[in-house]
C-alpha positions as CSV (number, residue, x, y, z in Angstrom):
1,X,16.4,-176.8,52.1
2,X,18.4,-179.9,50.3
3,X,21.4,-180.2,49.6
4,X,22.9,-177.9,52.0
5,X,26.3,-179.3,53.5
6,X,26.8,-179.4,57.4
7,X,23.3,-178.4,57.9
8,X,22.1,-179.6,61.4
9,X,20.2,-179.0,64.4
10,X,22.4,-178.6,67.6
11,X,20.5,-179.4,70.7
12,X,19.4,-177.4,72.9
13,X,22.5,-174.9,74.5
14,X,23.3,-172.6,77.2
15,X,23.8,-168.6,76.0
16,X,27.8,-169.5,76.5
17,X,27.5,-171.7,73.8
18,X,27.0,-168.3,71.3
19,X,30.3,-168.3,70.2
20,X,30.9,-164.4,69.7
21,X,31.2,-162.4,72.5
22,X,29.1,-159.6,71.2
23,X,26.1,-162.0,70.6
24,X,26.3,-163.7,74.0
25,X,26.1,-160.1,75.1
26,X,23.2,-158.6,73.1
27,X,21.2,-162.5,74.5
28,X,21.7,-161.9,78.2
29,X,21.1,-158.3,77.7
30,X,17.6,-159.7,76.1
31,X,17.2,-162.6,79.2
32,X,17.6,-159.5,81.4
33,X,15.2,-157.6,79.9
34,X,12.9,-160.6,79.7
35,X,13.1,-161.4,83.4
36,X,12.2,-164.5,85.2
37,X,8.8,-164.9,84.4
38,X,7.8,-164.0,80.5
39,X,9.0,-165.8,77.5
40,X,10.3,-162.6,75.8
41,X,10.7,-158.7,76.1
42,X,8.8,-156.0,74.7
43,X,10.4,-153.6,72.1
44,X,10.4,-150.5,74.5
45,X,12.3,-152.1,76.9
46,X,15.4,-152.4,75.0
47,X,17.4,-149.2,74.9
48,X,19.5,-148.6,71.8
49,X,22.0,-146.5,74.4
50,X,22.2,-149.9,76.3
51,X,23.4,-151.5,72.6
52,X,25.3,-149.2,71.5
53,X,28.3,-151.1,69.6
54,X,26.0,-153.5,68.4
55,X,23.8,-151.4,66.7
56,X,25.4,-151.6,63.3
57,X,24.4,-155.3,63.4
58,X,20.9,-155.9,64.7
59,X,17.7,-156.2,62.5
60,X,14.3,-156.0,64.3
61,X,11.7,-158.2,62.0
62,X,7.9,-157.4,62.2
63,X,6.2,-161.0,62.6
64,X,3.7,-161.2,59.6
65,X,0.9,-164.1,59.3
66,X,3.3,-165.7,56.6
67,X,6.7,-164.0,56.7
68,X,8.9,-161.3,58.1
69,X,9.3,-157.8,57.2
70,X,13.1,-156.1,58.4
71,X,11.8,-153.1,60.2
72,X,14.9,-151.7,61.0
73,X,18.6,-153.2,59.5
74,X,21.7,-152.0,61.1
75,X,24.5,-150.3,58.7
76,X,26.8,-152.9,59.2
77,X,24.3,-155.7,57.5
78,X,23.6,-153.5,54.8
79,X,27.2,-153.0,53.8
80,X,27.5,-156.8,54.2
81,X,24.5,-157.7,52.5
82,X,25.2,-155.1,49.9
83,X,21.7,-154.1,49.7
84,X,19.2,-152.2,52.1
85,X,17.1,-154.2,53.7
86,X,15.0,-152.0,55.5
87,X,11.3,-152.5,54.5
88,X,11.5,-155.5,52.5
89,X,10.3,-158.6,53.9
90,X,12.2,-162.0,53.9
91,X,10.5,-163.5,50.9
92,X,11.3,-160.5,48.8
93,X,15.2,-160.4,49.9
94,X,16.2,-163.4,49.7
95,X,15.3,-166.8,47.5
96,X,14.1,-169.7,49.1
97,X,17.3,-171.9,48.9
98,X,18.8,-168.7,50.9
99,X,16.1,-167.6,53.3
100,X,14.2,-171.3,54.1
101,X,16.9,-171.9,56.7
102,X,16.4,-169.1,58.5
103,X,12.5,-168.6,58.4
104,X,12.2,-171.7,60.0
105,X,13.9,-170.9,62.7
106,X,12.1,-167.5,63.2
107,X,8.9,-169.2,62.7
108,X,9.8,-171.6,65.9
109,X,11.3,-168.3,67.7
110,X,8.2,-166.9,67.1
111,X,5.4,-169.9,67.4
112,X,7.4,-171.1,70.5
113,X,9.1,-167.7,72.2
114,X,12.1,-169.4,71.7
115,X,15.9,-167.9,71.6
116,X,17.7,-169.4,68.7
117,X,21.5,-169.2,67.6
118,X,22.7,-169.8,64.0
119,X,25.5,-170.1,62.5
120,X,26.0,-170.3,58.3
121,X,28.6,-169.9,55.3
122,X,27.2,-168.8,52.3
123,X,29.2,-168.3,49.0
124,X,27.8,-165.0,47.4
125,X,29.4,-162.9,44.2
126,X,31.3,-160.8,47.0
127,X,32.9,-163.7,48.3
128,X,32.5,-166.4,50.8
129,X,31.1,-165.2,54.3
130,X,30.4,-166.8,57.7
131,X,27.3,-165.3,59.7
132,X,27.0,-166.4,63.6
133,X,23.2,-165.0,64.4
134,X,21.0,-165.2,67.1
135,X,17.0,-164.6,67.1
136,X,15.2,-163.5,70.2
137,X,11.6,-163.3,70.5
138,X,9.4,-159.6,71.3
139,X,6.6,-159.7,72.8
140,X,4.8,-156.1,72.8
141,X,1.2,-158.1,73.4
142,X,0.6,-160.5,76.1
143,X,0.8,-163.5,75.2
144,X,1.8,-163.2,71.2
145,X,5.5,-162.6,69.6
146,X,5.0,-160.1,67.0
147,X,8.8,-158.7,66.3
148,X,12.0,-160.2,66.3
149,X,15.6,-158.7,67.0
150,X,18.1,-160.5,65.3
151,X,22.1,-159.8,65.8
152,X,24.3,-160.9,63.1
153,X,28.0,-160.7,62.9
154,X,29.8,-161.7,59.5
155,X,32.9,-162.2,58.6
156,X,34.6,-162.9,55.1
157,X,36.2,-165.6,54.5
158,X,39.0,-166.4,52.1
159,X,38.6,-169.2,49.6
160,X,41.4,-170.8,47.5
161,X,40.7,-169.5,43.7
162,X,40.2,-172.5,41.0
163,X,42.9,-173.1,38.4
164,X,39.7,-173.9,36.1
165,X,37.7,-170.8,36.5
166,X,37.9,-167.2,36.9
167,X,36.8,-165.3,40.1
168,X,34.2,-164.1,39.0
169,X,32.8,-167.2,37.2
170,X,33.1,-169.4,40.5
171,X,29.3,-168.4,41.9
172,X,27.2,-168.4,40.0
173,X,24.3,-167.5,42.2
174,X,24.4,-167.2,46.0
175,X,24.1,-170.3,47.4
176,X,24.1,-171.8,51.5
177,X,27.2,-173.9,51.8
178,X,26.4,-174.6,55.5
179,X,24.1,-174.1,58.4
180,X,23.5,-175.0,61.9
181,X,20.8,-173.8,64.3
182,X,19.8,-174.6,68.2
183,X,17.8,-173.1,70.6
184,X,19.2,-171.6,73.8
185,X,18.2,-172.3,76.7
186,X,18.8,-169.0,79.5
C-alpha cells in the first residue's frame, strides 16, 4: 500500500460527511434497516424496489475466511470497471497495489460491523476515474458479518495529455493515485 499519494485515514464522520447524495442515501437507508440496536442488517431486509436508482451501482460481497467474493455487481460497475465482476473474488480482480486499500477496509467493516466511506482516483488504460464508495456491514447470523453491500459511484475524470507521450503510452498499468477512507459513525 506504498506509495500511494493523498492516502489517509479521515476520522471518524457523520453519514453527511458521504459526499454524494446517492451514497448518503443508500447509508441511512442501511441505518434504517439496521435499527437502534444491531450493528448491521440482514440481506433480506433490504428491498431492491426500495433501491431502485441505485441498483446499477451496488456490489453485495460474500465475506470469505481470507477475502471477498462479488456476489452480485451492478451494470453500472461493470461498464465502469470494464469487466464482470460477478463471481470473482477480490484477489482474483484486482492486484494487490489496486485492491489492498480496499480489503482493509472491508476487513474492519467486517471484523468490527463498521460503516466505512472511501473515496479514490485511480489512473487505468480507460482514463483517470474518481470512485466515492461506501461499505456497510450484513449480518444474516447473529452475531457474525458474512456479506457486504458496497455502493460506488464513479466518475471520469479528464487529465491534461503529455507533450512527451502518447495516450495510450501514459499508463502503463492501473495504478491508485489516491485514497482516503473513514468510518461513519450513524
Amino acid at each position: 500500500m506504498s506509495g500511494v499519494a493523498n492516502m489517509q485515514e479521515a476520522a471518524t464522520a457523520e453519514a453527511d460527511a458521504v459526499c454524494d447524495p446517492r451514497l448518503r442515501g443508500l447509508v441511512d437507508y442501511w441505518a434504517a434497516r439496521r435499527g437502534p440496536d444491531r450493528p448491521a442488517p440482514a440481506r433480506h431486509e433490504l428491498d431492491p424496489a426500495d433501491m431502485q436508482p441505485l441498483l446499477p451501482w451496488i456490489m453485495l460481497l460474500d465475506v470469505l475466511d481470507d477475502d471477498y467474493r462479488y456476489r452480485l455487481v451492478g451494470t453500472g460497475l461493470d461498464g465502469l470497471f470494464g469487466r464482470a465482476l460477478t463471481g470473482t473474488t477480490l484477489r482474483q480482480s484486482w492486484p494487490a497495489h489496486m485492491g489492498g486499500h480496499w480489503r482493509h477496509w472491508m476487513d474492519r467493516a467486517s471484523r468490527e460491523a463498521l460503516p466505512v466511506a472511501t473515496g479514490a482516483i485511480l489512473n487505468t488504460r480507460r482514463g483517470r476515474l474518481r470512485l466515492d464508495g461506501v461499505i456497510l456491514p450484513l449480518s444474516n447470523h447473529p452475531g457474525r458479518i458474512d456479506m457486504l453491500l458496497c455502493g460506488v459511484m464513479g466518475s471520469s475524470m479528464r487529465r491534461p495529455p503529455s507533450p512527451l507521450l502518447r495516450p495510450t503510452d501514459e499508463v502503463v498499468e492501473d495504478e491508485l493515485l489516491g485514497f482516503q477512507a473513514m468510518p461513519l459513525t450513524l
